[in-house]
C-alpha positions in Angstrom: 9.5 16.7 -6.4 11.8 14.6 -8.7 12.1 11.5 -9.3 14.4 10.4 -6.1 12.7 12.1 -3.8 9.6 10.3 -5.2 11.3 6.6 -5.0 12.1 7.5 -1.6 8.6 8.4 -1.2 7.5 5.2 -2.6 10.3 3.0 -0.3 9.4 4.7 3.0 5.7 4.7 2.5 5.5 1.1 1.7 7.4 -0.2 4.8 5.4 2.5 6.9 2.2 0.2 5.0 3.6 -2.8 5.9 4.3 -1.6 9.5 0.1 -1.3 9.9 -0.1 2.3 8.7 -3.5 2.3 7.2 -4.5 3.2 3.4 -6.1 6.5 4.6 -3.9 7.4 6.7 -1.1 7.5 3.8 -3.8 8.6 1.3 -3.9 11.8 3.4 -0.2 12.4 4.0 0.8 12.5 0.5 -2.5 15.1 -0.4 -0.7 17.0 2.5 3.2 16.3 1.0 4.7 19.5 -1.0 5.0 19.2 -4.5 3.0 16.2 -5.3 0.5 16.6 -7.7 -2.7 14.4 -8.0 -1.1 12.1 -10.7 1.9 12.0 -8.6 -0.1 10.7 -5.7 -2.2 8.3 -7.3 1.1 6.9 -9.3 2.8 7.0 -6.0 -0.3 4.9 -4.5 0.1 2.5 -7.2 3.6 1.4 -7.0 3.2 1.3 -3.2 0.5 -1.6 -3.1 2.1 -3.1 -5.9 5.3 -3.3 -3.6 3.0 -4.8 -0.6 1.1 -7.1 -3.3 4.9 -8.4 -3.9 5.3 -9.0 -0.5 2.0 -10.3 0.8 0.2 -10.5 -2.2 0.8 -14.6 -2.6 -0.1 -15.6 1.2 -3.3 -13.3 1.2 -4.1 -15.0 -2.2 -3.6 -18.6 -0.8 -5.5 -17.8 2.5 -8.6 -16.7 -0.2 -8.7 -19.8 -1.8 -8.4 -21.8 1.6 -11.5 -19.5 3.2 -12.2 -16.5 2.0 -13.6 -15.0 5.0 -10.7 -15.8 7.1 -7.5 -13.5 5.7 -5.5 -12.8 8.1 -3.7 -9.4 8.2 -0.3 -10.3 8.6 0.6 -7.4 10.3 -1.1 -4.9 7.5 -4.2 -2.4 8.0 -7.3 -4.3 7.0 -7.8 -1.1 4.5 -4.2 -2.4 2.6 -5.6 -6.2 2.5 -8.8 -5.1 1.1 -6.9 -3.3 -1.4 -5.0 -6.5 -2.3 -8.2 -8.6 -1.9 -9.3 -6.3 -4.9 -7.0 -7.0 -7.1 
């Protein structure tokens, strides 16, 4: 896969993330996608919830310091939040 195909990769999966599809869900795809290696995937991974961190990242962030336990989704899998909680 070169290096288009990858940022078209990373483009599509992240609106597919912000559309609700879930962390594992896309996780498995790419370990199922043709000529992606294991860096590929985890590089792939990385620029996709920094793209979603970019878009949501500052209202998740000012929910957690309003309450904590009350974050809501926004429209993402819980799996993606708790990624960005992480961070």
């Amino acid at each position: 896969m070169n290096y288009q195909e990858k940022l078209v990769l990373i483009k599509s999966s992240t609106e597919r993330i912000i559309g609700g599809l879930s962390w594992t869900e896309l996780q498995e795809e790419l370990n199922t996608t043709e000529g992606l290696y294991q860096k590929d995937i985890n590089d792939i991974s990385r620029k996709v919830i920094n793209e979603v961190e970019g878009i949501h990242g500052k209202r998740i962030y000012n929910e957690l310091m309003i309450d904590p336990a009350s974050v809501a989704d926004g429209g993402l899998d819980s799996s993606v939040v708790s990624k960005i909680r992480e961070r």
